[in-house]
C-alpha positions as CSV (number, residue, x, y, z in Angstrom):
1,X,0.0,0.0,0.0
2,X,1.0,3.7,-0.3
3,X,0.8,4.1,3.5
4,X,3.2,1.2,3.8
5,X,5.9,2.6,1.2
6,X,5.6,6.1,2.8
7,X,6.5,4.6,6.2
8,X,9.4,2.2,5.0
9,X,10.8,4.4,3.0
10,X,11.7,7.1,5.5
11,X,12.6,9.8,3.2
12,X,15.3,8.1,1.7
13,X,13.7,7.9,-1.9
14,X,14.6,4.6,-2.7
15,X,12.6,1.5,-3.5
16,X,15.0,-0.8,-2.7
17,X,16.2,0.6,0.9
18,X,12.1,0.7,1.5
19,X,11.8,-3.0,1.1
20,X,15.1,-3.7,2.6
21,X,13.7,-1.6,5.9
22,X,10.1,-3.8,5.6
23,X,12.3,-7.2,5.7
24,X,14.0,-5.7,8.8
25,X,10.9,-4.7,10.7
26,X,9.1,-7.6,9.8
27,X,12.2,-9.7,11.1
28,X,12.5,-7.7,14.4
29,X,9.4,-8.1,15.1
30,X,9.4,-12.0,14.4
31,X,11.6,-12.1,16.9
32,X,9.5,-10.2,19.6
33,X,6.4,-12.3,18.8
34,X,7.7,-15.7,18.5
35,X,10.5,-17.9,20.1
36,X,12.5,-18.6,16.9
37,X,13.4,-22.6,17.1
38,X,12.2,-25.7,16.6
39,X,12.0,-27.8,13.5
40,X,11.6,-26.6,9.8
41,X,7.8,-27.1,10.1
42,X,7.6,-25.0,13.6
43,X,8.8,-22.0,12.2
44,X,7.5,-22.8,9.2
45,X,4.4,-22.3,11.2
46,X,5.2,-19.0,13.3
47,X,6.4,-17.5,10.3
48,X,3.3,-17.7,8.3
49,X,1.5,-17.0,11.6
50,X,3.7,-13.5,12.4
51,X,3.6,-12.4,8.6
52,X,-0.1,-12.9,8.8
53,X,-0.5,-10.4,11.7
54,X,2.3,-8.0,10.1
55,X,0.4,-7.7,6.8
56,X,-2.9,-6.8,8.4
57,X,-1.1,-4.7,10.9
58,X,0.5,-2.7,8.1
59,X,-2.0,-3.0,5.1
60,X,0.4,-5.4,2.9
61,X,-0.5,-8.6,0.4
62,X,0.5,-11.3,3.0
63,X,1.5,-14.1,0.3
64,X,3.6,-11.2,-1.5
65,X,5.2,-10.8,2.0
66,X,5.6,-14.6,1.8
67,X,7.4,-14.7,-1.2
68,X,9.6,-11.8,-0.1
69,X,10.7,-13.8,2.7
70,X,10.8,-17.3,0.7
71,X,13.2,-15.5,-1.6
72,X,15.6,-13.8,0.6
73,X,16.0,-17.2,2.2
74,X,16.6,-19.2,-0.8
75,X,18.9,-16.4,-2.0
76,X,20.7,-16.1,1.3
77,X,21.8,-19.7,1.0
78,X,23.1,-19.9,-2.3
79,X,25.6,-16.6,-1.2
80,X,26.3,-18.2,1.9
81,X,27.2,-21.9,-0.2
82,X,29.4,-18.8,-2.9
83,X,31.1,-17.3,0.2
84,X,34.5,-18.3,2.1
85,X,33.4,-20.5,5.1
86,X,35.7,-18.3,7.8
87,X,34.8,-15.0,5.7
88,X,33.1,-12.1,6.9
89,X,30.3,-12.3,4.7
90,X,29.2,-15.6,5.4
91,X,29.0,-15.4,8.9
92,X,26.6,-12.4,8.8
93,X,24.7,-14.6,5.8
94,X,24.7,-17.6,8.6
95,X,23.4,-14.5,10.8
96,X,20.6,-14.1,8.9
97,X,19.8,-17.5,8.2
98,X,19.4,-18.2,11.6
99,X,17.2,-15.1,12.0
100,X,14.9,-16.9,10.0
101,X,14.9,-19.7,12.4
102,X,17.6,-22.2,10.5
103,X,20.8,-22.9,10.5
104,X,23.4,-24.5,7.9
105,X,24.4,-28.1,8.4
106,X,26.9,-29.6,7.4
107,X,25.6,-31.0,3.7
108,X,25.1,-27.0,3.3
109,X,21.1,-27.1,3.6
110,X,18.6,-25.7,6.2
111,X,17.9,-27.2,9.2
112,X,15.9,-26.4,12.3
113,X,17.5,-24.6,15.6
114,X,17.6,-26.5,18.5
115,X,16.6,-25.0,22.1
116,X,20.2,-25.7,23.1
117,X,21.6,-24.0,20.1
118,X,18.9,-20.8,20.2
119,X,20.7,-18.2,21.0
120,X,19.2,-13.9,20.7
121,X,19.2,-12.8,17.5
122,X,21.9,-9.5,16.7
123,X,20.7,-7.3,14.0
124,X,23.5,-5.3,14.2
125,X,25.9,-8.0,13.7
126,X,24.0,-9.1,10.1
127,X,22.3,-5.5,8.4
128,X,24.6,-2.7,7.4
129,X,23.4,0.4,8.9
130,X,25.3,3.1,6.3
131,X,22.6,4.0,4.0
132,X,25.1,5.8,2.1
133,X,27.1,2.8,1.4
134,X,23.9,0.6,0.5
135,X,23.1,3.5,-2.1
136,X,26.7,3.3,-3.5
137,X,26.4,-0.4,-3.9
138,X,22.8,-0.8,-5.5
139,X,23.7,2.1,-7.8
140,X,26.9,0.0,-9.1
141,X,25.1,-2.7,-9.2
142,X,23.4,-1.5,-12.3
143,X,26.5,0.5,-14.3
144,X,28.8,-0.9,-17.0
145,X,32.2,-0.3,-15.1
146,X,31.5,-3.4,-12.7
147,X,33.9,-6.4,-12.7
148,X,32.3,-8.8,-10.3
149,X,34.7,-12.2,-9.8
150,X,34.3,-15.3,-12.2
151,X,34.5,-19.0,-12.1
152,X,37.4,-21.6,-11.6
153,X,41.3,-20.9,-11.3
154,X,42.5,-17.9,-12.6
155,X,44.2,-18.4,-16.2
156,X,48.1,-18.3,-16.6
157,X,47.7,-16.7,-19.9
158,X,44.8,-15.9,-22.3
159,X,45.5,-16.5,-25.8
160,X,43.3,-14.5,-28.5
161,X,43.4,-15.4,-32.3
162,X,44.7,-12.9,-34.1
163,X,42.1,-10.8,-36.0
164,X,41.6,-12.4,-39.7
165,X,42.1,-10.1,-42.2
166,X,39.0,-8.7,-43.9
167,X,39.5,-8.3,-48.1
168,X,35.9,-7.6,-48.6
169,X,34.1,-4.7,-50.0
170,X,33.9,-1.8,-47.4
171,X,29.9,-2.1,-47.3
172,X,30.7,-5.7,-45.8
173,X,33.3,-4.4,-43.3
174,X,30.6,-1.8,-42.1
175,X,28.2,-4.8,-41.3
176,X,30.9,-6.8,-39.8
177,X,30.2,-7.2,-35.7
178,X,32.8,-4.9,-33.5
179,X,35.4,-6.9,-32.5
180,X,35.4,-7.9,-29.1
181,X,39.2,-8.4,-28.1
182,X,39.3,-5.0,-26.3
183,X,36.7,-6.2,-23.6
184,X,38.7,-9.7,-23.3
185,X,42.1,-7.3,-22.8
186,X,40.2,-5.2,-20.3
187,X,39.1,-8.5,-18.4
188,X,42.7,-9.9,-18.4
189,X,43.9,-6.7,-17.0
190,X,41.4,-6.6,-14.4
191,X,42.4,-10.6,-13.4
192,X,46.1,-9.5,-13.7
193,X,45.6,-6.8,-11.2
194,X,43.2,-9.3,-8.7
195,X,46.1,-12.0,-9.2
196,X,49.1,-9.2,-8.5
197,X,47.9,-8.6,-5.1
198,X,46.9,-11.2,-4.3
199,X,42.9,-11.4,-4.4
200,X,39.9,-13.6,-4.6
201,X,38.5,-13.6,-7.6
202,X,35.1,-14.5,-7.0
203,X,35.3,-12.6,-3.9
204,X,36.4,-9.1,-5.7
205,X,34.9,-6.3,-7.1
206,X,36.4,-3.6,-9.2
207,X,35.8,-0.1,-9.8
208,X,36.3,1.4,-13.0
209,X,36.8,4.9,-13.8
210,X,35.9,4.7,-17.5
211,X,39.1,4.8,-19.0
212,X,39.6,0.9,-19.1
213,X,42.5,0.8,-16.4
214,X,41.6,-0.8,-13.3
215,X,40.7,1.6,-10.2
C-alpha cells in the first residue's frame, strides 16, 4: 500500500532501501512475537503466523510478504554456499539465516535450531546500517564499469586469435560485428591486477573509472 511505502521508506527515496527496511521490521518483530526454534515445520508455522499479523497490521499482500521472505532465504543460502566459510560475509549470511529460524548443516542445507543452540538474535551483527554505502552499492550494481569475480582458477595466460584479415568490399566491413578483443584485454587486465595482489576472484569487485584501467 501507499501508506506502507511512505512509512518504510523514511525519506530516503529509494525502493529498494524501503523494502530492505520492511524485511527488517518484519524480522524484528518476528523475533519479539515468537521464540524462533524448533523444527523446519515449527517455524514454518510462526512465520506464516507472524507475517499474517504483520500484513494486516501494516495494510500489505501477505503471500507477497511470503514470497519476499521465501526469496531472501533461498537467496541467502546460495551466497552463503558462494562465500568463504571463515569470511566475513558468510557469517553475517549464517546471521541471517538463523534469524529466520535455520541454520546450515553440514551437507550445506537448512535445518531447524535447537533449544540448546537458540541463542538472541543481533541485528546489528548481520544488516549494514550506512545507507550511504547501501546506495553506493545498488547504484553500481546496475553500471557498465563493474567487474564482479568469475569462475574456476585464474588463467596463466589468455590467448586470443589474431584478427583475420578482412578483403571484402567496405559495405561488408561496415556490417561486420565490433570486434570484441578490447573487452577480453580489459578483463585480463582486471584478473592481472586481482592476481598481483593477491585477491579472490570471486570474492572481488572492481571499480572502473571509465578509462579501461583498473581503479
Amino acid at each position: 500500500s501507499t501508506s506502507a511505502r511512505l512509512l518504510f521508506d523514511g525519506g530516503m527515496l529509494s525502493e529498494p532501501l524501503m523494502q530492505r527496511q520492511l524485511f527488517l521490521e518484519w524480522l524484528t518483530q518476528f523475533h519479539e512475537a515468537e521464540w524462533v526454534y524448533g523444527d523446519k515445520e515449527r517455524v514454518f508455522q510462526a512465520r506464516r503466523r507472524h507475517t499474517t499479523d504483520f500484513a494486516w497490521r501494516f495494510s500489505l499482500h501477505r503471500g507477497r510478504m511470503e514470497h519476499v521472505i521465501s526469496h531472501v532465504l533461498d537467496l541467502s543460502l546460495r551466497v552463503f554456499r558462494a562465500c568463504g566459510a571463515a569470511s566475513v560475509p558468510a557469517q553475517q549470511v549464517r546471521g541471517l539465516i538463523r534469524g529466520l529460524g535455520y541454520v546450515v548443516n553440514d551437507r550445506g542445507d537448512l535445518s531447524g535450531i535447537s533449544w540448546e543452540a537458540w541463542r538472541e538474535f543481533r541485528p546489528d551483527q548481520v544488516f549494514e546500517s550506512d545507507t550511504c554505502y547501501l546506495k553506493a552499492l545498488l547504484a553500481m550494481s546496475f553500471g557498465d564499469q563493474l567487474f564482479i569475480g568469475g569462475y574456476g582458477t585464474m588463467p596463466g595466460v589468455l590467448e586470443l586469435k589474431e584478427k583475420e584479415k578482412d578483403t571484402k568490399t567496405a559495405a561488408a566491413r561496415a556490417k561486420k560485428p565490433q570486434d570484441a578483443s578490447a573487452n577480453v584485454d580489459r578483463a585480463k587486465a582486471l584478473l592481472s591486477a586481482m592476481l598481483e595482489n593477491g585477491l579472490d576472484v570471486r570474492q572481488t569487485a572492481v571499480f572502473g573509472d571509465g578509462s579501461g584501467a583498473p581503479g
